[in-house]
N, C-alpha and C positions, 0 to 999 in steps of 0.2 A: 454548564460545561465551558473552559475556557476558550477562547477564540486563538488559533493558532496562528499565531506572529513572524515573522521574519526573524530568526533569530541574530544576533550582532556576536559578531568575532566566534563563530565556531564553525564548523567543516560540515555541519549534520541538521539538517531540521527535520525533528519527530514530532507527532501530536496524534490526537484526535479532536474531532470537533464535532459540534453539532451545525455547523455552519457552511456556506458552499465552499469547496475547494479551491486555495488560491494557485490554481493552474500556472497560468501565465507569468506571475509574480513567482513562484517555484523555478518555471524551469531559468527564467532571467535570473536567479541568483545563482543558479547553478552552473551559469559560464562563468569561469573564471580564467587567466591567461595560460596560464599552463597546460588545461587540458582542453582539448583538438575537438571532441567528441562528449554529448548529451543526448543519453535517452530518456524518455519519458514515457512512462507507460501509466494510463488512466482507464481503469474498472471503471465503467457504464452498466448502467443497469437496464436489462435487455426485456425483451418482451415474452422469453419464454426460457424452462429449465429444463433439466433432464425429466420428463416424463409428463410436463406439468405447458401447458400452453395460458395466452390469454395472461400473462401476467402481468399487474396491474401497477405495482409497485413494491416496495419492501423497507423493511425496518431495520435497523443493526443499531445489537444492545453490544455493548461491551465491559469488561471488568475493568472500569478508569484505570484505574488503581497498579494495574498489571502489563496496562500498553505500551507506556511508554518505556520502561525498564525493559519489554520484550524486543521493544524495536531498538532499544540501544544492542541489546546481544546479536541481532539480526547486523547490525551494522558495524559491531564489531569482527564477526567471523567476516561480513564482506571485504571488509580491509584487512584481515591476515590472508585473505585466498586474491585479494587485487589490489597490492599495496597502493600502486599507484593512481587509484582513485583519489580524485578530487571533494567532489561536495555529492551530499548522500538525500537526497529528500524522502520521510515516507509518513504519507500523510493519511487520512483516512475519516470517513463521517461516522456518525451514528444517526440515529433517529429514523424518521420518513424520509424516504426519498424516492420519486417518481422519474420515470421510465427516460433514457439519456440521461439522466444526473449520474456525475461522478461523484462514485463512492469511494474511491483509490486511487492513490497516486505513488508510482515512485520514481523518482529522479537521479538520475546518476551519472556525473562525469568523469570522465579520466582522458588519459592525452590521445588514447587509439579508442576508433570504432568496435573492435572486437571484444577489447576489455569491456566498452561501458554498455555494450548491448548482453555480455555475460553475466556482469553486476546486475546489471538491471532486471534481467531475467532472475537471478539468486534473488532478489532482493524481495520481487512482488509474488516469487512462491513461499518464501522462506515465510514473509506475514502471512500468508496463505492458512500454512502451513502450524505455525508456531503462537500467534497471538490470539488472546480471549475474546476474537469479536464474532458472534454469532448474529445469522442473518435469515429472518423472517419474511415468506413472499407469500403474497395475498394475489391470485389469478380467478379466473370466471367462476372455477367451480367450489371456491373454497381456500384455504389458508393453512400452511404449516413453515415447520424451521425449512431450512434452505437442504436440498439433497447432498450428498456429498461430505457430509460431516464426517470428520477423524480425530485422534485423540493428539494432543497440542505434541508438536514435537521438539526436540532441541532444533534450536536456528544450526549449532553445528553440523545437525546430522542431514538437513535438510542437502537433495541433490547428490550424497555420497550412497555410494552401492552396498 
């Protein structure tokens, strides 16, 4: 799987990786002068789920193939509903990953707090919501797919009543 890079002269960085998330190199490129205001919100992976305690760690497979095209749509409805966003991060692992490790990221600036904590919020449900990555958790008494599973939505529809 490829290692996701900084990307050079574009407004958006998308990926998946099997690699740790670059946090901190994310959200630094993500100021830029213009916009005032950067959220950042990073999916950890916790010690327990709905119904399910003791959990130990988890896996996410995803359809390569289909992520990155999903998160481009996911961040193109975020810029017709906030134009004035800045820079867009959303990043995301696969593989194993153990208890505190970020699975998720997404990054988002714009020139006001209100916008980029709205963005940002559309952003990390919208993947949520829309993208082929499904997720695997193994706890004390045993192992299945992650609770909460729905069927993939348009990024459009995501958030509208």
């Amino acid at each position: 799987m490829p290692e996701v890079t900084l990307p050079k002269d574009r407004r958006d960085w998308l990926g998946i990786t099997d690699e740790e998330l670059p946090i901190a190199e994310a959200y630094r490129w993500a100021v830029i002068p213009r916009c005032g205001a950067v959220v950042l919100f990073s999916g950890t992976v916790r010690d327990h789920a709905e119904g399910r305690s003791d959990v130990q760690h988890l896996t996410y497979e995803a359809y390569e193939a289909q992520v990155t095209p999903v998160f481009a749509s996911i961040v193109d409805e975020l810029r017709s509903r906030w134009p004035e966003t800045g820079r867009v991060v959303l990043l995301h692992r696969t593989g194993r990953l153990e208890l505190e490790e970020s699975s998720v990221i997404a990054v988002v600036s714009a020139p006001h707090r209100p916008e980029a904590f709205e963005a940002a919020r559309y952003a990390i449900d919208a993947l949520k919501e829309s993208a082929p990555i499904w997720k695997h958790e193994v706890w004390g008494e045993g192992s299945d797919w992650g609770t909460g599973a729905n069927a993939i939505t348009d990024p459009r529809n995501v958030g509208t009543p």
